[in-house]
C-alpha positions in Angstrom: -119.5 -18.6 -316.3 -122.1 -16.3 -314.8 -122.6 -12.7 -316.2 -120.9 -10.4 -313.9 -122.7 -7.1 -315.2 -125.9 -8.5 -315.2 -125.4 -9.3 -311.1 -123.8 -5.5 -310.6 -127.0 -4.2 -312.4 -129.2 -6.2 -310.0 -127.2 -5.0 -306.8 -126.9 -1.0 -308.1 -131.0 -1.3 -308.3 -131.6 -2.6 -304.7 -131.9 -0.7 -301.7 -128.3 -0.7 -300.3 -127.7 2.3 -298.2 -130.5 1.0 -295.5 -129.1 -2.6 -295.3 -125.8 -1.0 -294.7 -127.5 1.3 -291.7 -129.0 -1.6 -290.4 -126.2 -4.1 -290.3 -123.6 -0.9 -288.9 -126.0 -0.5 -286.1 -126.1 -4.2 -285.3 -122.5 -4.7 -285.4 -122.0 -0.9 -282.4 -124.8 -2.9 -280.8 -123.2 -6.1 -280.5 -119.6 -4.5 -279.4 -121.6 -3.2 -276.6 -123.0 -6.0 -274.9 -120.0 -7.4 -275.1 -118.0 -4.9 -273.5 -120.5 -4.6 -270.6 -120.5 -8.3 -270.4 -116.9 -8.7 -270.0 -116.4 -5.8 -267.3 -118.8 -7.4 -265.3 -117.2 -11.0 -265.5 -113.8 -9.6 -264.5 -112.1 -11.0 -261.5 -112.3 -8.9 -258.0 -109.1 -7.4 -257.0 -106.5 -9.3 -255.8 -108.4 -12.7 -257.1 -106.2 -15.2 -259.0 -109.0 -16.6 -260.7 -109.0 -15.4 -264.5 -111.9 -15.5 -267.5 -111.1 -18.7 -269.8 -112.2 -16.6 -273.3 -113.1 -12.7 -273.2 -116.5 -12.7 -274.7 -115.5 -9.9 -277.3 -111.4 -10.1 -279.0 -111.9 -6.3 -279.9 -112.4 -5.0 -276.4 -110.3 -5.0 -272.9 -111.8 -3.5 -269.6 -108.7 -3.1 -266.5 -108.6 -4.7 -263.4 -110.3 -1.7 -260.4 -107.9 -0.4 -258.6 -108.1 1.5 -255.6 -106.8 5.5 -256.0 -106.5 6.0 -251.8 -104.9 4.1 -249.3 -106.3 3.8 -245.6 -103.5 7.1 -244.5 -104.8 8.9 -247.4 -108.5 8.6 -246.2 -107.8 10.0 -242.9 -105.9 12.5 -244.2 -109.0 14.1 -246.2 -111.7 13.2 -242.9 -108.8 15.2 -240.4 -108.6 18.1 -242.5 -110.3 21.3 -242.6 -111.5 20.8 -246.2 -112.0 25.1 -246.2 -108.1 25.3 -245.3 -106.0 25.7 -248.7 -102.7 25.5 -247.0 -102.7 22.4 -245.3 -103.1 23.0 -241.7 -104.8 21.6 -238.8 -108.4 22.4 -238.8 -110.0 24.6 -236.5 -111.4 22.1 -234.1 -107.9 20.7 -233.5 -106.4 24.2 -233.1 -108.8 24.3 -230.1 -108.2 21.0 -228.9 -104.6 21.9 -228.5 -104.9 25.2 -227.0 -107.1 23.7 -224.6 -104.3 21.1 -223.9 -102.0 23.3 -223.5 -103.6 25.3 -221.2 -104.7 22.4 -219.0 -101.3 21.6 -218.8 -100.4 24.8 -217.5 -102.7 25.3 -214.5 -102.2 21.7 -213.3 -101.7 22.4 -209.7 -99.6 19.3 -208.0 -99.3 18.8 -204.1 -96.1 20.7 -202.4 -93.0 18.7 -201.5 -91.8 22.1 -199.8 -90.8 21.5 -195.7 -93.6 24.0 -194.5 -96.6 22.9 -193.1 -100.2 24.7 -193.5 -101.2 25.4 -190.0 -104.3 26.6 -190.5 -106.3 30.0 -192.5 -108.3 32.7 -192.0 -110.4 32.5 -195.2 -111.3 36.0 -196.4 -114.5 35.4 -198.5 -112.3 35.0 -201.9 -108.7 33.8 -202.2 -106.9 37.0 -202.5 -107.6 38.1 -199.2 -106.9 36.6 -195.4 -104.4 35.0 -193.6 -102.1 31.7 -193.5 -100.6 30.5 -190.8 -97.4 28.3 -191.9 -94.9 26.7 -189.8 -91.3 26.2 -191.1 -90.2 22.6 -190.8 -86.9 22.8 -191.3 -86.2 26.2 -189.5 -88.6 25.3 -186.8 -90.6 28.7 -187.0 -94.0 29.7 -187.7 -95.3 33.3 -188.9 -98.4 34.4 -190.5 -98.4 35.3 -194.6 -101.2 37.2 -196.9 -101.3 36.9 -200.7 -98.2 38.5 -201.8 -96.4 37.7 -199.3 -92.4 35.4 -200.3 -92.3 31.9 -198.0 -88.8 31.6 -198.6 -86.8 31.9 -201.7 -88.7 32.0 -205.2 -91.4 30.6 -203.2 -94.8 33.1 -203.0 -97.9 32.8 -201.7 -100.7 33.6 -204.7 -104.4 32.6 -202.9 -105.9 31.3 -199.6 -108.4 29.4 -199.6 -110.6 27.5 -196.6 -108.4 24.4 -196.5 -105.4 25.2 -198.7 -102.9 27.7 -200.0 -101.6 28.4 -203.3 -97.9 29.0 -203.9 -95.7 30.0 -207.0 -92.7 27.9 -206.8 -90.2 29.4 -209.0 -93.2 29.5 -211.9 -94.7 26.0 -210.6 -97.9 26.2 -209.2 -98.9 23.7 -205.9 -100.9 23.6 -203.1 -100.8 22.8 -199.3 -103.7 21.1 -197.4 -104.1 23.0 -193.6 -102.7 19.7 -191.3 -106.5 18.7 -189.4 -106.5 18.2 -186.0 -109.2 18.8 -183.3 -109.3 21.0 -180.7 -108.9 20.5 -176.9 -110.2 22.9 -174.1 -108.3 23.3 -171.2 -110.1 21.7 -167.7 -109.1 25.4 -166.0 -113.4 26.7 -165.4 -114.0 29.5 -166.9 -114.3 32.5 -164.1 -116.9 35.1 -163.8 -115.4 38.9 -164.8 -114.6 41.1 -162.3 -115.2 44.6 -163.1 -112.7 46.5 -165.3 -109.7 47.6 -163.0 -108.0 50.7 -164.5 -105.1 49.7 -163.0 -104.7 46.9 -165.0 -104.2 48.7 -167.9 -100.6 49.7 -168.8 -98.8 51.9 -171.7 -98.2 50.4 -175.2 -94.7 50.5 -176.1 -95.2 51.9 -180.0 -98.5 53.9 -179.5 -100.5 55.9 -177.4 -102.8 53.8 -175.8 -106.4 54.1 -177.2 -109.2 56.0 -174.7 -110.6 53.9 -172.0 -114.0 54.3 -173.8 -115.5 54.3 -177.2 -118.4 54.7 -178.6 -120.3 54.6 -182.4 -122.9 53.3 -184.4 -123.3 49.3 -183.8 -120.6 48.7 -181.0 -119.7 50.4 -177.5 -116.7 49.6 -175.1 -116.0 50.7 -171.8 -112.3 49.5 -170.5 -111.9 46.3 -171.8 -116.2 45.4 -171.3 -117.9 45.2 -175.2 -120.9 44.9 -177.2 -122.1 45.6 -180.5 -125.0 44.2 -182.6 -125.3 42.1 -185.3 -125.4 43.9 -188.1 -121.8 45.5 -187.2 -120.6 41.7 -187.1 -121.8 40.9 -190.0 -120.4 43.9 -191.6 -116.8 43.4 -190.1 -117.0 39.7 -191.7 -118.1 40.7 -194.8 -118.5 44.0 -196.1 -115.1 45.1 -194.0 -113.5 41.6 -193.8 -110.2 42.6 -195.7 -110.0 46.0 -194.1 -109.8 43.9 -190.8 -107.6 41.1 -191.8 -104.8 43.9 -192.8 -105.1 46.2 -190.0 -102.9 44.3 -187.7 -100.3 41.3 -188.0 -100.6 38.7 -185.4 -97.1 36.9 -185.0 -96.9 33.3 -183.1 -95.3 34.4 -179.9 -93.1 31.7 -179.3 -91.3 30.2 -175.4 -88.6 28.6 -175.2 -89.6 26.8 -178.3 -93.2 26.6 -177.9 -96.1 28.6 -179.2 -98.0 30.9 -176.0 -100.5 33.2 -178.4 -100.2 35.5 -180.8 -98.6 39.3 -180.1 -100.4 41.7 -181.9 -98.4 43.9 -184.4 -98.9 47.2 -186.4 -101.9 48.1 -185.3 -103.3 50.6 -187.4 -105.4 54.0 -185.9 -109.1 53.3 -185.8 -108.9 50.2 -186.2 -111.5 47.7 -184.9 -108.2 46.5 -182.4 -107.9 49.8 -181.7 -111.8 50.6 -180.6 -111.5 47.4 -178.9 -108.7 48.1 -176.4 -105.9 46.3 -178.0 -102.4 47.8 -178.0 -99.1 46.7 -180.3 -97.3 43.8 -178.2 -100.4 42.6 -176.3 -100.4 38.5 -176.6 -103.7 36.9 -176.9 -103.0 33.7 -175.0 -106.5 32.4 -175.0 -109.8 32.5 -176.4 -113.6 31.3 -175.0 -111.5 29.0 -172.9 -109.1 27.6 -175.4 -105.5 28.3 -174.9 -103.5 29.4 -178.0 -101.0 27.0 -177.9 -101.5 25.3 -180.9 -101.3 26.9 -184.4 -103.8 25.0 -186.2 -105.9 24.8 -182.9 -106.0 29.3 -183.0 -106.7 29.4 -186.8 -110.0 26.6 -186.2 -110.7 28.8 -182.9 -111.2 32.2 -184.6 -112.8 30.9 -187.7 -115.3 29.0 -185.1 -115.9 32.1 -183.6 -118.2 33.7 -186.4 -121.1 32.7 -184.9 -120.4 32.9 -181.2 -122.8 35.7 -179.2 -119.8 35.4 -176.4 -116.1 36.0 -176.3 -113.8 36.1 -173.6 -110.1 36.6 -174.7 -107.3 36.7 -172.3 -104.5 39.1 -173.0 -100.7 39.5 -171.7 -99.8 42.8 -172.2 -96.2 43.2 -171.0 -96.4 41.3 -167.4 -99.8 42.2 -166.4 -103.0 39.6 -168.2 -106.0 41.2 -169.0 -109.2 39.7 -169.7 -111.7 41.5 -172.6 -115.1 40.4 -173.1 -117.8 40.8 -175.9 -121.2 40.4 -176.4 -123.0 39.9 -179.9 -126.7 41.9 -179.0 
């Protein structure tokens, strides 16, 4: 039998606390490769396939799993990541105030039963005049911004080849009906010289002076001319100013249209320097009789440039013929 304290003398004299560092460290050492082994070795998600013998009994590593979904994702990329409580982020804010307001000026074509005769386009859409015929009451007048069409209907902007209306708080347009124009074959007679007798009271005002004078335009009886620079400021500078210091209303016969009568004619006016008086009708222009409303408005807007214009008037029974030259 072998001597038991002998052996425990021999171990207590060897070196014993190193071996025991060195076989602790193998043994953390050993755990580790294993662990990192078996992690790597696992199955992918979802995969039914499964590792015949862990390569360490000591140590487990979980299946990954994901921790978002596909909603959750979006949810996080949408958001405004500075917004604490939550709520739409600043670009979609925009985008839906910019929806919204889109929305709310979409202008949509009238189903109203008026027709857009024609316009006399001011230089911006709050200022000029639409001439609108009434389908359904077979009537046609003339209408500035402001002015009601018929009930909860009101006319907010001219424009060139449109109108804009309010229609009990929608907004629409209507296109000005195109047709062309057609000249009488009637030639076009020399002027006789002014007649004084051909001139006869106005029936609301006193009738202006047979002549007048000033800066840029002269008329004697119903004989003018004035220069260009007074044109261009009556179509530009002064266009508004014109356009609301009378109100021409489709005269009609017997249910057709024979000019316009000139109404309200306002003291100094350019009507008034030119010899015009409230009632007179305009029946025709450079040769073109008024008898068409869309066929006046495409008339007078033509006239802009014209040097020459010859206008025949009716006032009361008597017709009148004014003329005017651009210098």
């Amino acid at each position: 039998m072998p001597d038991v304290s002998k052996a425990l003398v021999k171990i207590a004299a060897a070196p014993w606390r190193p071996g025991l560092v060195v076989l602790g460290a193998s043994f953390l050492a050993a755990t580790a490769v294993s662990t990192v082994m078996g992690y790597l070795v696992q199955p992918a998600p979802g995969s039914s396939k499964q590792v015949s013998k862990p390569l360490s009994g000591n140590f487990s590593v979980p299946e990954p799993t994901a921790t978002l979904n596909k909603a959750g994702v979006d949810a996080i990329v949408s958001r405004n990541l500075f917004n604490s409580d939550g709520a739409a982020g600043e670009g979609q804010q925009v985008e839906a105030a910019n929806s919204k307001e889109a929305k709310s000026t979409v202008i949509v074509k009238s189903e109203l039963p008026i027709a857009l005769m024609g316009t006399i386009y001011g230089g911006d859409p709050l200022s000029g005049i639409a001439l609108i015929e009434n389908s359904t009451k077979k009537t046609i007048n003339s209408f500035i911004v402001g002015d009601s069409l018929q009930k909860d209907v009101t006319l907010k902007e001219i424009h060139k080849q449109k109108i804009i209306i309010d229609n009990a708080g929608r907004t629409e347009f209507i296109e000005v009906i195109q047709e062309k124009l057609s000249r009488s074959k009637r030639k076009r007679k020399s002027l006789a010289p002014p007649n004084p007798a051909d001139t006869i009271a106005p029936l609301a005002t006193e009738p202006p002076p047979p002549a007048f004078k000033e800066d840029g335009f002269e008329r004697k009886e119903r004989d003018m001319s004035m220069t260009q620079a007074y044109r261009e400021k009556m179509l530009t500078t002064d266009f508004t100013k014109v356009l609301q210091d009378a109100k021409a209303t489709p005269n009609m016969v017997d249910g057709e249209l024979k000019g316009f009568k000139l109404e309200r004619i306002r003291k100094d006016s350019i009507y008034e320097k030119a010899g015009l008086q409230n009632d007179d009708i305009v029946t025709e222009v450079n040769g073109v009789p008024l008898g068409d409303a869309a066929q006046a408005i495409r008339l007078l807007n033509s006239l802009r440039k014209e040097t020459e214009i010859d206008m025949r008037v009716l006032r009361a029974t008597t017709p009148l013929t004014f003329n005017l030259r651009v210098k």
